[in-house]
VEXLUM-313418 format. One line per 8 residues: number of its first residue (from 1); their letters; for each residue y, z, x of C-alpha. Coordinates in steps of 0.5 Angstrom, whole numbers, plus 500, padded with zeros to 3 digits. Example, Ala and Ser with C-alpha at 12.3 -4.5 7.8 and 13.67 -1.06 7.14 Angstrom:
! VEXLUM-313418
1) as) 491/516/525 | 498/514/527
! end
This chain:
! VEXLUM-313418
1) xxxxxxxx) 876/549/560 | 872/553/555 | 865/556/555 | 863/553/549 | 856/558/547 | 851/558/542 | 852/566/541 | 856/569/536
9) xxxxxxxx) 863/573/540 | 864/580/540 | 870/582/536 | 871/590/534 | 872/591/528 | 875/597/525 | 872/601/519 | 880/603/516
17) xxxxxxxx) 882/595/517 | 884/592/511 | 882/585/511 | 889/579/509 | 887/573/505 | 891/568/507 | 894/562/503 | 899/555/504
25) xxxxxxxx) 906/559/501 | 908/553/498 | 901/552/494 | 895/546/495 | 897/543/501 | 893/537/505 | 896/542/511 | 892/548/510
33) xxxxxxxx) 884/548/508 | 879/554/509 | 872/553/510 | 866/557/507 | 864/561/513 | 871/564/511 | 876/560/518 | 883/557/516
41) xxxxxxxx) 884/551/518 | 892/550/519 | 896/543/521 | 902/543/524 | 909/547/522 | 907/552/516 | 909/558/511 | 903/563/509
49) xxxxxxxx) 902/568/505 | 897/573/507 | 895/579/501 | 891/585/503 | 885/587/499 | 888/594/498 | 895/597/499 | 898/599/506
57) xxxxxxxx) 899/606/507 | 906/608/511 | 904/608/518 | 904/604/524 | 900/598/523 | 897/593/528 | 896/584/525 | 890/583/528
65) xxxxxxxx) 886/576/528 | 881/571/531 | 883/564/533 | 883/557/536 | 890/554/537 | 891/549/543 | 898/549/545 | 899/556/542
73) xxxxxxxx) 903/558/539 | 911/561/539 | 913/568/537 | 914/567/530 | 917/571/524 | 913/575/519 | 916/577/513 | 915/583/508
81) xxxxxxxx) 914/582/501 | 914/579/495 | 921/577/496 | 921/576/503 | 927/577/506 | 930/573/512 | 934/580/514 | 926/584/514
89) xxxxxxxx) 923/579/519 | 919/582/524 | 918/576/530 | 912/578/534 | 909/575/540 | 907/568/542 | 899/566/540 | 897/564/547
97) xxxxxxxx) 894/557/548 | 886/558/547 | 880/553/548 | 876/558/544 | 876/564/541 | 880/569/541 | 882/575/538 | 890/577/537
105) xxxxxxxx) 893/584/537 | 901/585/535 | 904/591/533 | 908/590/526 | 912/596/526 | 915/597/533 | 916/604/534 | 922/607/531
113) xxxxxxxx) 921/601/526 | 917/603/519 | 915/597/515 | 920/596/509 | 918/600/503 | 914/596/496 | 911/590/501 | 905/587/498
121) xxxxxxxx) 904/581/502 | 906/578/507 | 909/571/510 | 907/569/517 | 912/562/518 | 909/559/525 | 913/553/528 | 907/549/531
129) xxxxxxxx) 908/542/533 | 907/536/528 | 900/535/531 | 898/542/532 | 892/545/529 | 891/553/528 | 884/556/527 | 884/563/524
137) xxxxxxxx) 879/568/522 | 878/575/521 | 886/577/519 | 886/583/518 | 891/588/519 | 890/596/522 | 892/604/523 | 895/602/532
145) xxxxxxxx) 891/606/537 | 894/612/540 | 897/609/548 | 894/601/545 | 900/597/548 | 902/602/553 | 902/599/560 | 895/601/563
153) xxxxxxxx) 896/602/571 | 890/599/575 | 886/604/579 | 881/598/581 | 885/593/585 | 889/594/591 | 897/593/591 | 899/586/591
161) xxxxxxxx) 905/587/596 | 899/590/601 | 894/584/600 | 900/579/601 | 902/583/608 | 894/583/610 | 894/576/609 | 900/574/613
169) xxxxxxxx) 899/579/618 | 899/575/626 | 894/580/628 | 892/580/636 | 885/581/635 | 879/577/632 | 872/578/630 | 869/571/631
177) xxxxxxxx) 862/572/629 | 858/577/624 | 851/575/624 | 846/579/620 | 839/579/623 | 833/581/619 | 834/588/623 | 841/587/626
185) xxxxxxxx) 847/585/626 | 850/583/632 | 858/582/631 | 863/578/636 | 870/578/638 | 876/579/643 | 881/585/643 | 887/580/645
193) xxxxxxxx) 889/585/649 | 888/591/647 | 884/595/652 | 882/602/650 | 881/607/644 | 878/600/640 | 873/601/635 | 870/597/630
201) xxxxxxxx) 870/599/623 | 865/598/617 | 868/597/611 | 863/597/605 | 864/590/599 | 868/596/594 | 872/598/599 | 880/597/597
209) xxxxxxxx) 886/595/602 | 890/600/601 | 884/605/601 | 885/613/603 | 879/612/607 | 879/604/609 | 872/603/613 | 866/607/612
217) xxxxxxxx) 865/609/619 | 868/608/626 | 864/605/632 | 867/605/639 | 867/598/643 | 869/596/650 | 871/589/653 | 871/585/658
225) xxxxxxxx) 875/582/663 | 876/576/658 | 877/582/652 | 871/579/649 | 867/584/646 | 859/584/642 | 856/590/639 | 849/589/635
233) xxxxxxxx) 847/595/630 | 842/596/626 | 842/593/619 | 840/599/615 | 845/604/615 | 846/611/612 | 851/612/606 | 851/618/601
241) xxxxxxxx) 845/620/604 | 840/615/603 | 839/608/607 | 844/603/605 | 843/594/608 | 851/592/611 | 848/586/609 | 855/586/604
249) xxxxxxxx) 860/590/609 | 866/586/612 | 867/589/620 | 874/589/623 | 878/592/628 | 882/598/630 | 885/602/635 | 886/609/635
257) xxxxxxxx) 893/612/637 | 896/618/637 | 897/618/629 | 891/615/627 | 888/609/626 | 891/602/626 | 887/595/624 | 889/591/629
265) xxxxxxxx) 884/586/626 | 883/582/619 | 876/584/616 | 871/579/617 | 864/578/613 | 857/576/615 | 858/568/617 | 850/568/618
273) xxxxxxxx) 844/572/615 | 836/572/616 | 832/567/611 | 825/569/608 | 825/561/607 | 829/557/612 | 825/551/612 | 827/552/604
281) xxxxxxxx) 829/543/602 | 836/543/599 | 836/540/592 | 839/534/592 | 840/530/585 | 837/523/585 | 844/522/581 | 851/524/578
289) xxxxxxxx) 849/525/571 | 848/532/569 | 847/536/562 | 851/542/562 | 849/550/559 | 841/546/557 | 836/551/555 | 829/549/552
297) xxxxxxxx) 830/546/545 | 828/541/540 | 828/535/545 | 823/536/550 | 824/529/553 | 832/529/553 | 832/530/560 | 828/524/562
305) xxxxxxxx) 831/519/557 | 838/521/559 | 836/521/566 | 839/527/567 | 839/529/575 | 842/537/574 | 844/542/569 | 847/548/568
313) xxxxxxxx) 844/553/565 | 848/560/562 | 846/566/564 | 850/571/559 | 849/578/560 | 846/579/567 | 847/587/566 | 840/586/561
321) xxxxxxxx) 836/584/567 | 837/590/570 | 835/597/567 | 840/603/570 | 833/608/566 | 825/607/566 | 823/603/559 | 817/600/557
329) xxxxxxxx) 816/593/560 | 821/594/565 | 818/595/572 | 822/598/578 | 825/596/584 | 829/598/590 | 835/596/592 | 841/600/596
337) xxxxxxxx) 836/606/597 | 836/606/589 | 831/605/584 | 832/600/578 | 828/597/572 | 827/589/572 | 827/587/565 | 820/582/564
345) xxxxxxxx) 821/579/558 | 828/576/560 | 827/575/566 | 820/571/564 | 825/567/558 | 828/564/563 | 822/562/568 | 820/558/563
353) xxxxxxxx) 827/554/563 | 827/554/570 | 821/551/571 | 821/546/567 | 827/543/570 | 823/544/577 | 817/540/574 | 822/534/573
361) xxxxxxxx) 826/534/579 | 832/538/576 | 836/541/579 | 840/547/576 | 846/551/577 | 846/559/573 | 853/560/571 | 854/568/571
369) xxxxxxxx) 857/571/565 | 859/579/565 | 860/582/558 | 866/585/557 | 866/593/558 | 872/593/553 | 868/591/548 | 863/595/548
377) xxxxxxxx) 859/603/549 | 853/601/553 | 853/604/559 | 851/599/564 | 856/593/561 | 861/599/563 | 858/600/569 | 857/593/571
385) xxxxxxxx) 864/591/568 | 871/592/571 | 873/597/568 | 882/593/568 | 877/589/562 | 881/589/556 | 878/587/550 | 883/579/550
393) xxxxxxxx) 877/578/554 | 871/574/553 | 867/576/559 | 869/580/565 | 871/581/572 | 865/585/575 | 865/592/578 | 868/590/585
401) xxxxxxxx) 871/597/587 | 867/602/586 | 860/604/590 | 856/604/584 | 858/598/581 | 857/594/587 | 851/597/588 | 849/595/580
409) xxxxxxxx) 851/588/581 | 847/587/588 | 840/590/584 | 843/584/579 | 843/578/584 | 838/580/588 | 832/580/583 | 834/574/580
417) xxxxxxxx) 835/571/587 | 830/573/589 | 826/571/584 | 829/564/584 | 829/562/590 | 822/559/592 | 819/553/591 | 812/554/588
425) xxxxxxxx) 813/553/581 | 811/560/579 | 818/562/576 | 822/556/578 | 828/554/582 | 836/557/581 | 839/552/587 | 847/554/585
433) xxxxxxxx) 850/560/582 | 856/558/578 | 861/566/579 | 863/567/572 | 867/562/568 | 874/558/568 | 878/564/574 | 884/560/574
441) xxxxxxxx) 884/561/565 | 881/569/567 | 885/573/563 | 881/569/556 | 873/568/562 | 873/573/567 | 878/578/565 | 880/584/569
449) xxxxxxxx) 886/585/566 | 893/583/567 | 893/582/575 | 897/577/580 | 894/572/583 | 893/575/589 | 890/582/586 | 885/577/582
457) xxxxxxxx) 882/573/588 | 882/579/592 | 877/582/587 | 873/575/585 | 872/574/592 | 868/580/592 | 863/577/588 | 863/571/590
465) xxxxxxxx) 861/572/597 | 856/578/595 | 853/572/591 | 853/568/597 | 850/573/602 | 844/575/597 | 843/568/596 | 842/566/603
473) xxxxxxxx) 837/571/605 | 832/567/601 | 835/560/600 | 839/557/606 | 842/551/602 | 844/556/596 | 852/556/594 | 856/560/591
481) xxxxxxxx) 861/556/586 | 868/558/584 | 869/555/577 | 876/551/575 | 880/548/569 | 884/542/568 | 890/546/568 | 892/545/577
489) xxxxxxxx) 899/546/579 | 901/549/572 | 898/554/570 | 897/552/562 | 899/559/560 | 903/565/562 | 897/569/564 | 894/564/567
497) xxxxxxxx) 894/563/575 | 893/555/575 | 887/551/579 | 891/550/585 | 894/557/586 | 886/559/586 | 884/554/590 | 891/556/596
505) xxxxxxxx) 889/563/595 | 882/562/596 | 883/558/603 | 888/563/605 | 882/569/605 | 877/565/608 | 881/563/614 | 883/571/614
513) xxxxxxxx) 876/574/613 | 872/569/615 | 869/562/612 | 863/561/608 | 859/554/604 | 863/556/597 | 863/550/592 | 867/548/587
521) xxxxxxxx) 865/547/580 | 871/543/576 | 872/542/569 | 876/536/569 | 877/536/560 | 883/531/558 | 889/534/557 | 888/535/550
529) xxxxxxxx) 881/537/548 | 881/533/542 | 884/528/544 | 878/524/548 | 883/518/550 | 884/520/557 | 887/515/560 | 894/516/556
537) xxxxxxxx) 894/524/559 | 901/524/561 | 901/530/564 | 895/527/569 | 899/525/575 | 896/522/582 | 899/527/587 | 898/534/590
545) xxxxxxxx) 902/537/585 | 900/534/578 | 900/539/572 | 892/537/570 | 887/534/573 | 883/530/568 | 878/524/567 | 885/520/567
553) xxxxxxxx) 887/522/575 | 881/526/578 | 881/522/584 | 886/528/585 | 881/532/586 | 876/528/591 | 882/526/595 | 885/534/595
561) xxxxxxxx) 878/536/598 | 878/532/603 | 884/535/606 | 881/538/614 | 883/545/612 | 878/546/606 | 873/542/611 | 866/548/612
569) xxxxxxxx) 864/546/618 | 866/539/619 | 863/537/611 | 866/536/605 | 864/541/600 | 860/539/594 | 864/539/587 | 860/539/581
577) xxxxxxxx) 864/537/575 | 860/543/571 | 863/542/564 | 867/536/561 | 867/533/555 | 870/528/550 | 872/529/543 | 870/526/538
585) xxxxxxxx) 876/526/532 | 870/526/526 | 864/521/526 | 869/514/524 | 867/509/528 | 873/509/531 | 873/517/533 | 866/515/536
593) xxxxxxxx) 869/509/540 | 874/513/543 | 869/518/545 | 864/514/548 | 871/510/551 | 874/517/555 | 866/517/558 | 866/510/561
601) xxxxxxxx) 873/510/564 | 870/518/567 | 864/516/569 | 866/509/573 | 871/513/578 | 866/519/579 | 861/514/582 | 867/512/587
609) xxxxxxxx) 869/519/589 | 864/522/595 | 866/529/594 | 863/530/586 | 855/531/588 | 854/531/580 | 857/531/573 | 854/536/568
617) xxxxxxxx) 857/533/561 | 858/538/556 | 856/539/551 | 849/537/549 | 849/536/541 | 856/538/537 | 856/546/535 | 859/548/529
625) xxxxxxxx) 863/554/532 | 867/551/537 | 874/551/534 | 873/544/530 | 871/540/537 | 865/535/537 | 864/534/544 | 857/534/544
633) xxxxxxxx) 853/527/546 | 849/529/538 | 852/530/532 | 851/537/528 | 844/540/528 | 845/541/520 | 849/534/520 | 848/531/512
641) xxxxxxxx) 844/525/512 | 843/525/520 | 841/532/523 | 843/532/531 | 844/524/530 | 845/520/537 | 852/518/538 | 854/512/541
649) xxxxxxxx) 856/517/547 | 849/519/547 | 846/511/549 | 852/510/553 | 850/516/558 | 842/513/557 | 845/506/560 | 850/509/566
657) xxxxxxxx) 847/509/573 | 842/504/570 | 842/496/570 | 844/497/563 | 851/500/565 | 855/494/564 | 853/492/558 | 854/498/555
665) xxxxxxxx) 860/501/558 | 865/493/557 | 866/494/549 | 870/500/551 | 874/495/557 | 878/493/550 | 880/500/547 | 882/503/554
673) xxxxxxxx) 886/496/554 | 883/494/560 | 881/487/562 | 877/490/569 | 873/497/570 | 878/496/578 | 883/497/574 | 882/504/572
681) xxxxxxx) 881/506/580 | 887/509/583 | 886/507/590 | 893/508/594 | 894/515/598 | 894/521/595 | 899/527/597
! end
């Protein structure tokens, strides 16, 4: 749901801005309160007056701002005054619904509409709903940048009506097997009946669809009396003159005709790759409870008393790992026939997290985060990044269409995979790589622009499945996880794609282009983030087409990953609940009930369901820049009075998996309003 971090987000800000003072438009109000860290806080419908600190020259001027608002907010009116006329209202677009941060940009003067002349101050009327809470900062107003809000045409993805006719194609042939030796590479397939003019094709990872030149090279084959064809090729090839590993291509099929060359087989991925450590042990967690985005702090020993099994630990931008230049402490090493500089000191940081979670018997999960190369000017962030990233983005698409993006974030990974995946203490272990954050929600986490589903999972299942091969030519047992919010069937958002829709699409390209061991990273928050009374979501309903899945119906989820079609290789595939939390309002002992209440009704359905291997609750200890949510099991590390005190949750989730569980979870039967722990359980078919 969101990615709740311990830095502070990017939000340019321009030198020519003239910064709004906001206040209540009808005087004092308990509706409307400001903060010293200068964050308005607004409750439900409400009139602002907003007065610039200098006067406004003629122009065309931008409304810009930082918010948090849950729900959104609909178009709503500005007006200019001070005598605010209704008939010189301007009504500007829908704030989105956000979990976290956000900036907001909307043109005050449309073109060929100046601003009313003499304005000194203005009014923002915002219909939220009696319940809602608007978070702002940073409001400000702007000059507009020259082709700002012009429609931006995508050079970086292949066309949808392309990738929709690709996937439903019946094609006649088949690759039926890709395996990546440590020198070959031996592919396998039938032609289906082709029997001449065949040529197996060689389609590096960045090659698009609907590409001028859609492979690399062409290889002819021949077949046998059954059409069956195999053909082994060494490993390494050459590219651009210099050597390159086919470890990241897809191979498909063609057949030449007297136009050119037609595929007449969807493009297939390695199904196997050689490992340096095939006897490598999988982690498998003593237990479901997990701590999520855990880094080395002032409780050494939380882990142990918690009886924490698993963590996520954030990984933020990876492209600091890996410098493009020689510097001082960074030392060289190849990848892809080029040179590039691992950086000691970060890397160095984070072995020490890893191992100490080794050293307790933890496993840990790295979440992937690409910073946004729309807000910023440093050269690799911009090489590393999508270069459709537009600045309503937290964090961004990697660079998955060009060759030396590609390249730059395969030198990422497999430094890093390299180094974490051993077994001997000396850098620690990643066992699981989390790609990137909440995709369904990735215009806010995994920004590449504004694309359609189709577009957008072709391009995320690049990075995906490179994460994947790198791994597993060090750990057998790594897996690469797709990272999912509450919002299933309905999107949440028009620039959403919704939970489902990811999850159809991404079966449908693995059942194309062959499957792989992915995994699936849930977060399954309540329908309201502030509300923790989970088992009152209305909008969490038990069958395949609900609008959320949340701790209320998460059955759901275990039932929908048990259908056959989503089976690797006969297995269920591990989910892991990587971010999930419940609120508490404030610190009454009501609030606190409630939170600790939302914990024991999740927590007694997890334990039932097979499929969730872990359950990383996030977050950790309550933060201050979270948009006004208390979802930590501690309190504010600067709490008057209690700095970081333990809140009931902290002692409920201490006792769950132990002999103390139901002594600790019954109080919490009477707030959910049940006499019996079974009643909460939904055991009837799911469809």
């Amino acid at each position: 749901m969101i990615r709740l971090i311990f830095t502070v987000l990017f939000f340019p800000i321009f030198a020519n801005a003239i910064s709004l003072k906001l206040e209540h438009f009808n005087g004092p109000t308990p509706k409307f309160a400001q903060s010293a860290e200068g964050v308005s806080e607004i409750h439900g419908p409400s009139s602002l007056r907003a007065i610039p600190s200098e006067l406004a020259k003629e122009g065309n001027w931008v409304l810009e701002m930082e918010y948090f608002c849950v729900g959104g907010v609909p178009s709503f009116a500005v007006l200019f005054g001070p005598n605010f006329e209704s008939k010189q209202a301007r009504y500007i677009p829908t704030i989105d619904h956000s979990e976290t941060w956000r900036l907001y940009t909307a043109r005050l003067c449309p073109p060929n509409q100046p601003l009313p002349a003499g304005w000194t101050q203005l009014r923002f009327d915002l219909p939220l709903k009696a319940d809602q809470i608007l978070q702002l900062r940073n409001v400000r107003i702007r000059p507009e940048l020259a082709g700002e809000f012009d429609q931006k045409i995508s050079t970086a993805a292949a066309a949808p009506k392309s990738l929709e006719e690709y996937l439903s194609e019946k094609f006649p042939a088949t690759i039926s097997q890709v395996a990546v030796a440590t020198t070959q590479i031996i592919i396998k397939g039938n032609s289906g009946g082709q029997l001449d003019n065949l040529f197996l094709a060689d389609v590096p990872m960045e090659v698009l669809l609907d590409s001028a030149k859609p492979y690399e090279s062409l290889m002819p084959i021949t077949v046998d009396q059954k059409n069956d064809f195999s053909l082994t090729l060494p490993r390494i090839g050459k590219r651009h003159g210099r050597d390159y590993d086919r470890l990241l291509s897809r191979w498909q099929l063609y057949r030449q005709t007297e136009t050119g060359y037609e595929p007449i087989s969807h493009g297939h991925y390695a199904d196997e790759v050689a490992c340096r450590s095939p006897q490598l042990p999988p982690t498998k967690p003593a237990s479901k409870k997990g701590l999520g985005g855990w880094v080395l702090g002032p409780f050494p020993n939380e882990l142990e008393e918690l009886g924490i099994a698993a963590v996520t630990i954030n990984v933020f931008a990876i492209h600091r790992y890996v410098s493009l230049q020689p510097r001082a402490g960074f030392t060289p090493f190849q990848w892809q026939g080029k040179t590039y500089y691992a950086n000691e000191k970060l890397l160095e940081g984070n072995d020490r997290i890893l191992r100490d979670a080794e050293k307790r018997g933890v496993m840990v999960s790295a979440i992937l985060l690409i910073s946004n190369p729309a807000q910023t000017d440093d050269a690799a962030a911009k090489l590393l990044g999508h270069p459709d990233a537009l600045k309503e983005g937290t964090y961004a698409m990697p660079n998955v269409t060009s060759a030396d993006g590609i390249d730059y974030y395969g030198a990422i990974i497999n430094l890093m995979a390299e180094r974490w995946s051993k077994n001997d203490g000396v850098h620690g272990r990643i066992n699981h790589w989390i790609i990137h954050n909440e995709v369904d929600c990735g215009w806010v986490w995994t920004n590449c622009g504004d694309k359609p589903a189709i577009v957008y999972m072709d391009l995320y299942l690049r990075s995906m499945r490179l994460v994947s091969l790198i791994a597993h030519q060090y750990d057998p047992n790594a897996r690469s996880f797709i990272t999912l919010t509450h919002h299933w069937a309905e999107a949440g958002n028009p620039h959403y794609y919704g939970s489902k829709r990811m999850m159809e699409l991404l079966e449908n390209y693995c059942r194309a282009e062959g499957d792989f061991s992915w995994a699936l990273a849930y977060h399954p928050y309540p329908q309201n983030l502030f509300n923790p009374r989970a088992w009152e979501d209305h909008q969490a309903t038990f069958d395949f087409n609900t609008k959320k899945i949340t701790p209320k119906n998460i059955e759901v989820l275990d039932a929908y990953m048990k259908k056959p079609e989503l089976l690797y290789r006969g297995n269920v595939r591990p989910v892991h609940l990587s971010e999930n939390g419940f609120n508490s309002k404030d610190y009454s002992e009501k609030s606190l009930t409630d939170q600790a209440a939302g914990m024991a009704l999740a927590w007694k359905k997890i334990a039932t369901l097979s499929s969730i291997e872990s359950w990383q609750y996030h977050n950790w200890i309550d933060n201050r820049a979270e948009g006004g949510l208390r979802i930590g099991l501690r309190k504010f590390t600067d709490e008057p009075g209690d700095p970081a005190g333990k809140k009931p949750i902290w002692h409920l989730y201490q006792a769950l998996g132990t002999k103390e569980e139901d002594q600790l979870a019954a109080p919490y039967l009477k707030t959910i309003g049940i006499t019996d722990w079974n009643q909460a359980l939904y055991q009837q078919p799911i469809r």
